[in-house]
C-alpha positions in Angstrom: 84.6 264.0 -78.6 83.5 263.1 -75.3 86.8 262.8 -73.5 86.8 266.8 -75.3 83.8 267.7 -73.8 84.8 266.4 -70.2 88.4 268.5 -70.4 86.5 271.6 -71.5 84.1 271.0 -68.7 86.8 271.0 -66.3 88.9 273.8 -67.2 85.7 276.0 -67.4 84.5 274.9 -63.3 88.4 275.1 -62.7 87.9 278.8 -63.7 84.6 279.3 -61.9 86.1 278.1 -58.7 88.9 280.7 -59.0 87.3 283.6 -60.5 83.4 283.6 -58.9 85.3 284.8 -55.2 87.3 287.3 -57.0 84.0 288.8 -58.8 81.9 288.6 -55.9 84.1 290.2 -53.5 83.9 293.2 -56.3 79.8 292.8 -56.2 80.2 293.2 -52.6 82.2 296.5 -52.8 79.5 298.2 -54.7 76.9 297.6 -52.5 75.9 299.2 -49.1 77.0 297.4 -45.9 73.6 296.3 -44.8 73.6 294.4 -48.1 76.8 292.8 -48.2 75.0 289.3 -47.3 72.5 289.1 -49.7 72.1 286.7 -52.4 70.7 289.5 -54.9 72.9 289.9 -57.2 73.6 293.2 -57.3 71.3 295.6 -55.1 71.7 298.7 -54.7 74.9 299.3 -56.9 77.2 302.3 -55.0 80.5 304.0 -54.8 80.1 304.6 -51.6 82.6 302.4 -50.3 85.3 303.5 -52.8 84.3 306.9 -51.4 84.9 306.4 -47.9 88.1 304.3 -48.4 89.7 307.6 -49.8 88.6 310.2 -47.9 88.2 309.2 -44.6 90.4 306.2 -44.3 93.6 307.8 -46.4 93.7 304.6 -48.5 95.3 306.5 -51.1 98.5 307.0 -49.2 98.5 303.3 -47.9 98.2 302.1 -51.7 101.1 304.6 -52.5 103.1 303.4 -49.6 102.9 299.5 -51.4 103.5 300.9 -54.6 106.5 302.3 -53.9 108.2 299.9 -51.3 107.4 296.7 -54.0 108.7 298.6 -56.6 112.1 299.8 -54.5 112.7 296.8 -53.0 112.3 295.1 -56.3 114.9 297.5 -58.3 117.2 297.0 -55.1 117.0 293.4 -54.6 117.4 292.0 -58.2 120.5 293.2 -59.2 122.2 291.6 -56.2 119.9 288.7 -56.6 121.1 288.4 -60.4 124.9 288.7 -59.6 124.4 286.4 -56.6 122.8 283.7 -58.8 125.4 283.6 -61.3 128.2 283.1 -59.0 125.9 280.2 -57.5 125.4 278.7 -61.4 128.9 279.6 -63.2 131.4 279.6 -60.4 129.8 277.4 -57.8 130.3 280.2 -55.1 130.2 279.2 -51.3 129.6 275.4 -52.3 126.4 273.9 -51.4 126.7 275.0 -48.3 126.0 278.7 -49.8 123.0 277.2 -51.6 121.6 275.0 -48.8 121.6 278.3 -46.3 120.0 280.7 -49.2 117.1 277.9 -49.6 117.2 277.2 -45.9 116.8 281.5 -45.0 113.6 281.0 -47.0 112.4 278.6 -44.5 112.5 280.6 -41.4 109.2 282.0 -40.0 109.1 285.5 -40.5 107.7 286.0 -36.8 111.4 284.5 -35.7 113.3 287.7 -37.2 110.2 290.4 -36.0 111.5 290.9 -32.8 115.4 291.2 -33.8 114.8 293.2 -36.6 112.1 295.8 -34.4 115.4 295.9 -32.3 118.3 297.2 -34.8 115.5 299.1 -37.1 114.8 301.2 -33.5 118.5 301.7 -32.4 119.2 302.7 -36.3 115.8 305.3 -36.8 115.0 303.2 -39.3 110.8 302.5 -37.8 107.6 304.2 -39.6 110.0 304.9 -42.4 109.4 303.8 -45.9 113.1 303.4 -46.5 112.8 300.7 -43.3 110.2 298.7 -44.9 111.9 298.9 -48.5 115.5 297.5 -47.0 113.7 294.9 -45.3 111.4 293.3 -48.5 114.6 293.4 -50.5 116.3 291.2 -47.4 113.4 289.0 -47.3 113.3 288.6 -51.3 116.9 288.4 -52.0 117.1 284.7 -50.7 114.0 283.7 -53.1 114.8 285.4 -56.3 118.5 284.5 -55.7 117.5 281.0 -55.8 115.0 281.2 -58.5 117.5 282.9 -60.7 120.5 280.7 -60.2 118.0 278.1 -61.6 117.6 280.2 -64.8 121.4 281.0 -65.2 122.0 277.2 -64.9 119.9 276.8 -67.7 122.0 279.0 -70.5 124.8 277.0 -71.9 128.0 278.3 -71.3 128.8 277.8 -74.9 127.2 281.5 -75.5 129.7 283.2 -72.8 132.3 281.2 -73.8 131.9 282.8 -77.7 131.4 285.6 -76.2 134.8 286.1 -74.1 136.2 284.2 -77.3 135.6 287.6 -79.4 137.0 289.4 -76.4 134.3 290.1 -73.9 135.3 290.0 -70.6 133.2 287.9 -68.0 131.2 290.7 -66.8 130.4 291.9 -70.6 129.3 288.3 -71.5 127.2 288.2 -68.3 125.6 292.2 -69.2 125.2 291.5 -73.0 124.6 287.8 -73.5 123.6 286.1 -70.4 120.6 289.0 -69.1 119.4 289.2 -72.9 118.7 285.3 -72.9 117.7 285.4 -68.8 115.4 287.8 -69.9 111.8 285.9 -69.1 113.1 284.3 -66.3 114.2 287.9 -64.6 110.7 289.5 -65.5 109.1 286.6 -64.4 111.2 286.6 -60.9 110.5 290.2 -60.4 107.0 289.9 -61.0 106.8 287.2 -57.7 108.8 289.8 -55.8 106.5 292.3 -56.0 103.3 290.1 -54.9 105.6 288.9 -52.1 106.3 292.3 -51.5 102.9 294.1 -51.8 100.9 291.0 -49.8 103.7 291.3 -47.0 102.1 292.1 -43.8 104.0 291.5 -40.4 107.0 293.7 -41.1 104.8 296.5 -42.5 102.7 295.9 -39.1 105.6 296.1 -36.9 107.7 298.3 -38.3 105.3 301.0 -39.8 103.1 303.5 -38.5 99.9 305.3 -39.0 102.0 307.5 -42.0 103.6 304.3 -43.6 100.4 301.9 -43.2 100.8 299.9 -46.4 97.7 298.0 -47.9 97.3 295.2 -46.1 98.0 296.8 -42.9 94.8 299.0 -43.9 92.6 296.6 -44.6 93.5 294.9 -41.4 92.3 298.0 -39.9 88.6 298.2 -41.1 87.7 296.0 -38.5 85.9 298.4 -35.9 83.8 298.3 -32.6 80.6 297.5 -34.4 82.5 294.8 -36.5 84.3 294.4 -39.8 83.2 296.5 -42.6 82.9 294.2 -44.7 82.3 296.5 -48.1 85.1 298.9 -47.3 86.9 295.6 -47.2 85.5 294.2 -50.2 86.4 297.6 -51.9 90.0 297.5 -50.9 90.6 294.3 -52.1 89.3 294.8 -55.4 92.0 297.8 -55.6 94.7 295.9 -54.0 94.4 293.2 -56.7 94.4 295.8 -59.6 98.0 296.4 -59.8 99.1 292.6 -59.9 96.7 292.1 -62.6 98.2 295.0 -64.4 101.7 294.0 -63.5 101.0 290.8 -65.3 98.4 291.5 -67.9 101.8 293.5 -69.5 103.8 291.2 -68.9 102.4 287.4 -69.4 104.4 286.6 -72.2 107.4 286.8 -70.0 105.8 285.3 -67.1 104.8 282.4 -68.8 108.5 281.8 -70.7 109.7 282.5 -67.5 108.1 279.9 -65.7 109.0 277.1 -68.1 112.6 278.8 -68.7 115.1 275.5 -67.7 111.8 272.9 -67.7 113.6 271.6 -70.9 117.3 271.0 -71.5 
């Protein structure tokens, strides 16, 4: 009972610690500026901030702007991510060679690739363009989700392809109609982390953007002013730049959760 009592503890001050920032950030977006430090709970409740975000600061196209290169870059980078991870699982592709370099691309500091990438993205027209900053997120995402998703593939037996073709499916019907079915957690759950890595991404959408293609975090980066940082407008765009992850995986969480623990267990 009291070992019980001592887990329940925990897992509710685990949960304070995680959500108490979240919620206060969205007390501090409802209240004026001037207020933003005070220990009241909640004084003087406005939409103020909300207000001036959208009319005078064009949030609304900078929150479009993420929505749609997260999404794009998403529906462009899985399906090479998918086919590219099941040559890594079923055929070995490249050796581990192929693998080490996908894994090893992950680990190079995005600031290494700003200035080469400013470069050809100039001499191509390609700058403060939302089809730029979608081709480049699905280029930074492809070596992640490649690798997550070889991981999942590895996972299916090959029994269930091997039926398959048996019956007379060719490889790439066994991989459409048996292998995505089953990979089906694991793919919603690897699309999911694109889009956060997508939607959070901030250097590339700095550099290679513009006033007209400002994404989200770009815009909140921009509230800082002469007198300061506004910390309420701040607090406001936050609270809105969080809203569609915990859409994204409010519909999703069954999947996620599969998805996570697809392949812990063989």
């Amino acid at each position: 009972m009291i070992r019980r009592a001592l887990s329940h503890s925990g897992l509710v001050l685990a949960c304070l610690i995680v959500l108490l920032p979240i919620l206060w950030v969205f007390r501090t977006s409802l209240v004026p500026d001037h207020a933003s430090y005070s220990t009241d709970l909640l004084p003087q409740p406005t939409l103020e901030n909300y207000r001036v975000l959208f009319a005078e600061k064009q949030f609304g196209t900078n929150y479009l702007n993420s929505l749609i290169v997260s999404i794009l870059s998403v529906v462009l980078s899985m399906p090479l991510a998918a086919m590219t991870g099941y040559a890594f699982a079923r055929f070995r592709t490249g050796g581990k060679a192929a693998r080490f370099a996908t894994l090893a691309s992950q680990m190079l500091p995005p600031v290494a690739l700003a200035l080469p990438v400013f470069m050809l993205y100039r001499a191509a027209g390609l700058t403060n363009s939302l089809t730029g900053l979608t081709l480049v997120y699905a280029a930074i995402n492809l070596p992640f989700l490649t690798w997550i998703l070889m991981g999942f593939f590895e996972s299916i037996p090959e029994d269930l392809e091997g039926a398959a073709m048996t019956d007379g499916a060719t490889r790439w019907g066994a991989f459409w109609r048996i292998v995505l079915p089953v990979a089906a957690p694991g793919i919603m759950a690897a699309a999911v982390l694109g889009f956060i890595l997508s939607w959070n991404e901030f250097l590339f959408a700095l550099i290679l953007g513009g006033s007209k293609t400002a994404t989200v975090p770009v815009a909140l980066a921009a509230l800082q002013t002469s007198n300061g940082v506004q910390i309420s407008q701040v607090s406001a765009g936050v609270s809105l730049a969080i809203l569609p992850l915990l859409i994204a995986v409010r519909f999703i969480q069954k999947y996620l959760v599969q998805g996570l623990s697809f392949g812990s267990v063989k």
